[in-house]
C-alpha positions as CSV (number, residue, x, y, z in Angstrom):
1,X,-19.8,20.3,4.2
2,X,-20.4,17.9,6.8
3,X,-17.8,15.6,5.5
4,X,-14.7,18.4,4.8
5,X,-15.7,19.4,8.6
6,X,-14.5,15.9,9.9
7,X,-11.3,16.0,7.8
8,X,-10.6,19.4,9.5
9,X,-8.1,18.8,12.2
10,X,-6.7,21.3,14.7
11,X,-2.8,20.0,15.5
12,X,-0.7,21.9,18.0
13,X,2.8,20.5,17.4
14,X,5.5,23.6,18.2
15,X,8.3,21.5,17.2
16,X,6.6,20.1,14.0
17,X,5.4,23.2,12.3
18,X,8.2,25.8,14.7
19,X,5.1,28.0,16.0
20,X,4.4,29.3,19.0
21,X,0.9,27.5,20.9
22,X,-0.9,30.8,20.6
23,X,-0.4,29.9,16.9
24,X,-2.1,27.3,16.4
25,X,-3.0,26.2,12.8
26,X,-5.9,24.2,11.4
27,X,-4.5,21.8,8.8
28,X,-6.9,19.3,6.6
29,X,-5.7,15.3,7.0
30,X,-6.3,12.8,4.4
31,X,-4.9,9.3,4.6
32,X,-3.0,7.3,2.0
33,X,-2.3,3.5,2.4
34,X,-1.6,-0.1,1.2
35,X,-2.5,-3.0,2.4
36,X,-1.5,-6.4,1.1
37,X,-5.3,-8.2,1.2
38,X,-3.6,-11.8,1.4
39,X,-5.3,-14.2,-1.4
40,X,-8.4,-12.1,-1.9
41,X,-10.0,-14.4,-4.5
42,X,-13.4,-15.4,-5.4
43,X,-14.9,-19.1,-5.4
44,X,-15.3,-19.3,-9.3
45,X,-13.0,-21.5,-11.2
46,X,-11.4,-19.6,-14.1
47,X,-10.8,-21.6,-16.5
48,X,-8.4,-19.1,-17.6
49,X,-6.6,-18.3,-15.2
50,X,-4.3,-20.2,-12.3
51,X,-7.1,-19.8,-9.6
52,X,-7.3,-23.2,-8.5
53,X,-4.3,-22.7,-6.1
54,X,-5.3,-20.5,-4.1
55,X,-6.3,-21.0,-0.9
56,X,-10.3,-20.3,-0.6
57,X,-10.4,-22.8,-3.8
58,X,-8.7,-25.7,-2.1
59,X,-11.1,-25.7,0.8
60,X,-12.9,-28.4,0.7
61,X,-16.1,-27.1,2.1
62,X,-18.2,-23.4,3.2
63,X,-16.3,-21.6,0.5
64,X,-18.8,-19.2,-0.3
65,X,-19.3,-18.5,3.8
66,X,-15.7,-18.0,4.1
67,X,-15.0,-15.8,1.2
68,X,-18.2,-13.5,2.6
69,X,-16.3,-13.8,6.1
70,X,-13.1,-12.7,4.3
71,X,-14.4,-9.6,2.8
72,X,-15.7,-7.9,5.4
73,X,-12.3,-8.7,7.6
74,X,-11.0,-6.8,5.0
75,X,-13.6,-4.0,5.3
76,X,-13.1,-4.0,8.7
77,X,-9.4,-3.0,8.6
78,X,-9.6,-0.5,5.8
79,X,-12.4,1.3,7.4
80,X,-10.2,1.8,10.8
81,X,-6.8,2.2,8.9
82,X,-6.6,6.4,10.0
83,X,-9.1,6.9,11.8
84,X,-6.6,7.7,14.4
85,X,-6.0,11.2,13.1
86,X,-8.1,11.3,10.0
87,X,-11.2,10.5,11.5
88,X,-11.8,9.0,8.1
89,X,-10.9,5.7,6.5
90,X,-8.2,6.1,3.4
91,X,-9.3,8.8,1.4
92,X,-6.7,6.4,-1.1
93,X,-5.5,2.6,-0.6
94,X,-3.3,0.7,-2.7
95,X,-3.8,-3.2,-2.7
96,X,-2.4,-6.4,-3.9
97,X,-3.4,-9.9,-3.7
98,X,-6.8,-9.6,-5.6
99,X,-7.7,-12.0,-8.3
100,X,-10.1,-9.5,-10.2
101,X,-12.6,-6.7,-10.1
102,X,-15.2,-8.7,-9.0
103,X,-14.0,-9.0,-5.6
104,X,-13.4,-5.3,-5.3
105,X,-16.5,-4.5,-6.3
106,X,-17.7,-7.0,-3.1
107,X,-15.6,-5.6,-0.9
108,X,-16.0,-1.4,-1.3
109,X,-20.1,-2.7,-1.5
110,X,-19.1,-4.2,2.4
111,X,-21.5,-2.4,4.7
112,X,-18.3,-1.1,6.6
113,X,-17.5,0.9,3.4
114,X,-20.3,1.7,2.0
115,X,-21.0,4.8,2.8
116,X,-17.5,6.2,1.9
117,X,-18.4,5.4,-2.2
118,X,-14.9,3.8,-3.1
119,X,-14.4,4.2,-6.6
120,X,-12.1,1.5,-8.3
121,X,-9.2,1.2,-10.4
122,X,-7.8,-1.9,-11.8
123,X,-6.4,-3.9,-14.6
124,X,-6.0,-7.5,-15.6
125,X,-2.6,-8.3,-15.4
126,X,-0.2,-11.2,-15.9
127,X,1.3,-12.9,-12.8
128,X,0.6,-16.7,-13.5
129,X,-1.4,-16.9,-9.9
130,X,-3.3,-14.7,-11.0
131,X,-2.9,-11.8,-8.4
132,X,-2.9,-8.2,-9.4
133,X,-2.9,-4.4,-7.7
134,X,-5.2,-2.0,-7.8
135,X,-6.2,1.5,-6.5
136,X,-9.5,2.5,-4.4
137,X,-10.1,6.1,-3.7
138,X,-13.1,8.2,-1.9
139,X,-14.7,9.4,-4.6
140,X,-15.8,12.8,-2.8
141,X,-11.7,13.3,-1.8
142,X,-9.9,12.0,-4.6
143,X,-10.9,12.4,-8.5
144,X,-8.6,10.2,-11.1
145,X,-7.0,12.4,-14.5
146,X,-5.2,9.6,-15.9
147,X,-4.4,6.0,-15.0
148,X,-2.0,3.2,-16.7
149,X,-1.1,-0.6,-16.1
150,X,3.2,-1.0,-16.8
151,X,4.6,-4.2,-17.3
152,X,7.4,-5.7,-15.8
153,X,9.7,-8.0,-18.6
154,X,11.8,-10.0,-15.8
155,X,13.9,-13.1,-16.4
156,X,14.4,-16.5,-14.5
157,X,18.3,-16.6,-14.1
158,X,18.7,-19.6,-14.3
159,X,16.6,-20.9,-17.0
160,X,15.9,-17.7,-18.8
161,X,12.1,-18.0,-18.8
162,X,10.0,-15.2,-18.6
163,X,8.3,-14.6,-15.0
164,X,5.2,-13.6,-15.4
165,X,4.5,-11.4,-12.5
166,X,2.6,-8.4,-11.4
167,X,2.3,-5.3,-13.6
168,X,2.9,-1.8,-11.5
169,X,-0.1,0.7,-12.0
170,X,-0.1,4.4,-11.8
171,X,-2.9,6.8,-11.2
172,X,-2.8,10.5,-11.9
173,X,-5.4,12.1,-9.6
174,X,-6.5,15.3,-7.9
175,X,-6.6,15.2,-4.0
176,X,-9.2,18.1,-2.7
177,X,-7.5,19.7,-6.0
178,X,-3.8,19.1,-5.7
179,X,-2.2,16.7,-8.4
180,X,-0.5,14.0,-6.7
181,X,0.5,10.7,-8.8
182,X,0.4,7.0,-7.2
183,X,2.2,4.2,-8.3
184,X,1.3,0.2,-6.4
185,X,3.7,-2.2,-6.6
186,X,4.2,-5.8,-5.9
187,X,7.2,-7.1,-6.6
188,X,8.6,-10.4,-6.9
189,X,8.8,-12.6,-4.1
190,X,11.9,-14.4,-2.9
191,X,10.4,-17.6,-3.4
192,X,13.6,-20.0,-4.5
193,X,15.5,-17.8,-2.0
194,X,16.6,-13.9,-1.7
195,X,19.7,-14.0,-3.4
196,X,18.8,-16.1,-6.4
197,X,15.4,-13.6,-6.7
198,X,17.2,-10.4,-5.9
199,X,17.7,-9.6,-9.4
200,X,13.6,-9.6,-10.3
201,X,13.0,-6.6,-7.3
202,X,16.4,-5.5,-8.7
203,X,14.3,-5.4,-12.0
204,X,11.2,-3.9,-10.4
205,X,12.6,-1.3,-9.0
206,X,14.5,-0.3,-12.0
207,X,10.6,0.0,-13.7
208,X,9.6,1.6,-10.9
209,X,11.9,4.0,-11.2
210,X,11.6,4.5,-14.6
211,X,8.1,6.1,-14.2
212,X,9.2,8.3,-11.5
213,X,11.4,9.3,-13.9
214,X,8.9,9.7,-16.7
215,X,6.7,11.5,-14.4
216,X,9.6,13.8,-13.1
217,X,10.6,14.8,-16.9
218,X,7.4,16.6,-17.4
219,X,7.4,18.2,-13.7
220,X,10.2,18.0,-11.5
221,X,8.0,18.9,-8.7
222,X,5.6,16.4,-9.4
223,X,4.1,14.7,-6.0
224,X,4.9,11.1,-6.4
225,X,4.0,8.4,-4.0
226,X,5.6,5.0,-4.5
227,X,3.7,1.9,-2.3
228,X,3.4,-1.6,-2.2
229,X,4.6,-5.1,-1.2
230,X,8.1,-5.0,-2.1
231,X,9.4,-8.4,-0.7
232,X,12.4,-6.2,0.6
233,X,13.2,-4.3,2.9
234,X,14.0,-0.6,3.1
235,X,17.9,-1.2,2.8
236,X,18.0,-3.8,0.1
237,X,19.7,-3.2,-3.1
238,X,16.2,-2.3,-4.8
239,X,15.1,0.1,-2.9
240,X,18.8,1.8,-1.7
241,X,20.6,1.5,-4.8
242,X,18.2,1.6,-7.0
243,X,15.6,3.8,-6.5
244,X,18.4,6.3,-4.0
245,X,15.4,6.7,-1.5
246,X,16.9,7.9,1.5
247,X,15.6,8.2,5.2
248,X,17.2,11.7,6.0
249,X,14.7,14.2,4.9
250,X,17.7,16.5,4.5
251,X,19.3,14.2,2.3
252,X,16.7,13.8,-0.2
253,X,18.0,16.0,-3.9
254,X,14.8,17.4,-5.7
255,X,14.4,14.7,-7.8
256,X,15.0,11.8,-5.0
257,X,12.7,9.9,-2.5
258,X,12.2,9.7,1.2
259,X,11.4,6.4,2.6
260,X,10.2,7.0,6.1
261,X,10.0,3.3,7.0
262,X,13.4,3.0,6.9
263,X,14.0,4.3,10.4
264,X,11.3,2.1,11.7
265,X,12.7,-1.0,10.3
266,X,16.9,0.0,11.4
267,X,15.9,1.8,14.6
268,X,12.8,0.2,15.9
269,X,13.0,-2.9,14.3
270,X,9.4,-2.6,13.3
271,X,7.9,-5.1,10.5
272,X,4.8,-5.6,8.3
273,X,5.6,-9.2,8.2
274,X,7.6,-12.2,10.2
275,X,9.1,-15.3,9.1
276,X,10.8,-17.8,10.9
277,X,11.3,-15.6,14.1
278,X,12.2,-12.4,12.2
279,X,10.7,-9.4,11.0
280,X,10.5,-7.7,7.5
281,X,9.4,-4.8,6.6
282,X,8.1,-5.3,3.1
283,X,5.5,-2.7,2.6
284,X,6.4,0.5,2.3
285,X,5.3,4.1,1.1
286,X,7.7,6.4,-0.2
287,X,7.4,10.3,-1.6
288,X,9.0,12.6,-3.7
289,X,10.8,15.9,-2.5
290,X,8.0,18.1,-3.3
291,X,5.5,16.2,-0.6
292,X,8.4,16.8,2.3
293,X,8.4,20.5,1.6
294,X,7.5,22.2,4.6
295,X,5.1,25.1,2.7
296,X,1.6,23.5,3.9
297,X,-0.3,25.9,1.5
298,X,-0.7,22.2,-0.4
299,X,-0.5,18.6,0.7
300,X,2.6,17.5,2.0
301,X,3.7,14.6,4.1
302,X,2.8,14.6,7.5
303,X,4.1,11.2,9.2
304,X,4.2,7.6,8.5
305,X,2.6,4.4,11.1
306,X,2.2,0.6,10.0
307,X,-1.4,-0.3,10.9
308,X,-0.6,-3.1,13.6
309,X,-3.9,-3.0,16.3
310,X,-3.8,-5.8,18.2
311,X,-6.9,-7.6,16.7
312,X,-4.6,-8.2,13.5
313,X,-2.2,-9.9,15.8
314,X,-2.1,-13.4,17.0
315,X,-2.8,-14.0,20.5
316,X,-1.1,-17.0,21.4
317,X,1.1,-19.6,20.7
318,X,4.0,-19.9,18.7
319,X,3.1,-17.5,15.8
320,X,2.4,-14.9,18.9
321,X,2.3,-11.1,17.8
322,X,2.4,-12.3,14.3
323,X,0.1,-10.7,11.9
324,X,-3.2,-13.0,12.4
325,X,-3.7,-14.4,8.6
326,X,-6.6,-15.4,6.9
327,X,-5.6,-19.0,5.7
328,X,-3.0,-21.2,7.3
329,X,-2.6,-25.2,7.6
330,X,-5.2,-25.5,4.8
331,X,-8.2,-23.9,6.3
332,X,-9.7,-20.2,7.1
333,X,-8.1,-19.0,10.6
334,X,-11.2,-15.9,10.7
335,X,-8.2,-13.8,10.4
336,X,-6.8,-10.8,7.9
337,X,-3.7,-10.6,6.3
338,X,0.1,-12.2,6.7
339,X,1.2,-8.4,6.0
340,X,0.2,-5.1,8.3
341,X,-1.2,-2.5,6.6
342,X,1.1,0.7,6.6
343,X,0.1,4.5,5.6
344,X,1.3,8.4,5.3
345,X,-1.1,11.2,6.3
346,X,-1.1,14.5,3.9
347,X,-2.0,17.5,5.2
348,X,-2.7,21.3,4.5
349,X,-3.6,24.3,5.7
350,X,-7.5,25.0,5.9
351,X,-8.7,27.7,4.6
């Protein structure tokens, strides 16, 4: 009881919700987000696996001091990421950039997160770095009904060659009783160059869509939300062309998807990430028609934010204002993540 009572938020927004201030509603909030954890790996050589490269395991010295250091940064930001409005961490989080269980386990056991009993889902997949996505939900908010790993077949164009790369997972749950289905994504990266890689997010996103699809078959109404590291942007081929997402709410057909970070990247130029004195914004979350539906009798989208305090920022110098990363120029920097963290709140009416 005490819990649902801090997740019960009174909101007074007359041109939101078209009422009148002497009507004011109480609506529960839940927060969902992704955040890319930037080479979240453990100090144990798998023999197995491509671990070696990463960036804790090429540190010469302090590695287990660092990766303890690294965890709880990580701890830090998800247990503020919606506190805002939510007054409660992610009731679900999609991340990327983990090597295994093991260091999910380390970092929901973080004394930061603790207490909110972060339940886990994950599979081994087969990007040759060895980095996979992965799902952590409260397990008082959220409870899974079905979960699957897909894998992406994608082709070097060049030399034909399989890349091995991240599979996309999907999770089937109940949020405080309403069905709601979650897919985490990373896509390829644009290593070798964007053109010459477009046609492996091109192939992401066609997988992508695919389960929406799949999903939408069985329910058109089904409440889908799409997140992850994309390495593009809102308007890229992938994510325009491919999977029609569109950033008019009015636009969106029942089957289609709004992507309410496109605004912020054409309009505000906002980013979750900066290279060479220009910003992307790579992560994204996107929903189905049925979660912009403005009948609040069940969860629906509220609004959208990127996750950009200024402690994740540098301070100074020439990467000023960039997101403050954990590993740069071969060392531990004692920062987070080379990506912000973005998020959606749901809400409903309270009963």
């Amino acid at each position: 009881m005490k819990l649902l009572k801090t997740l019960l938020l009174l909101i007074v927004f007359s041109s939101f919700f078209n009422v009148n201030a002497q009507d004011e509603k109480r609506f529960k909030i839940h927060t969902v987000a992704f955040y890319n954890l930037e080479n979240l790996f453990d100090t144990i050589n798998d023999p197995l696996k491509y671990d070696e490269a990463s960036p804790i395991m090429e540190l010469k010295a302090n590695r287990s001091e660092i990766y303890k250091k690294k965890v709880k940064n990580m701890a830090r930001v998800i247990s503020n990421i919606g506190t805002d409005m939510a007054n409660n961490s992610p009731a679900v989080i999609g991340v990327c950039e983990i090597e295994n269980r093991k260091v999910l386990e380390d970092l929901v056991n973080d004394p930061l997160l603790l207490s909110k009993d972060y339940g886990i889902i994950h599979f081994d997949g087969p990007d040759r770095r060895s980095i996979d996505v992965a799902l952590l939900y409260q397990k008082a908010l959220f409870q899974p009904v079905e979960s699957s790993s897909h894998e992406l077949l994608i082709y070097d164009d060049l030399t034909r060659k399989r890349v091995f790369t991240r599979d996309q997972l999907l999770v089937s749950g109940k949020l405080d009783g309403d069905l709601i289905h979650i897919i985490v994504n990373h896509w390829p990266s644009r290593s070798g160059g964007e053109a010459r890689s477009r046609s492996k997010r091109v192939g992401a996103a066609k997988l992508n869509k695919r389960i929406i699809d799949s999903l939408q078959s069985i329910d058109p109404y089904a409440k889908i939300l799409t997140m992850g590291d994309l390495n593009d942007d809102p308007t890229n081929e992938s994510v325009k062309k491919v999977l029609k997402a569109k950033k008019d709410k009015k636009k969106v057909p029942l089957k289609g998807i709004y992507n309410p970070f496109e605004k912020m990247f054409t309009e505000k130029g906002y980013g979750t990430t900066a290279y060479r004195d220009a910003w992307s914004l790579f992560d994204q979350i996107m929903v189905t028609k049925p979660l912009i539906e403005t009948d609040y009798t069940s969860y629906r989208f509220w609004k959208a934010g990127i996750y950009n305090k200024s402690y994740l920022s540098n301070k100074r110098g020439r990467w000023e204002g960039y997101p403050f990363r954990s590993f740069a120029d071969g060392g531990f920097t004692d920062g987070f993540s080379d990506h912000f963290p973005v998020y959606v709140y749901l809400i409903k009416e309270a009963e």
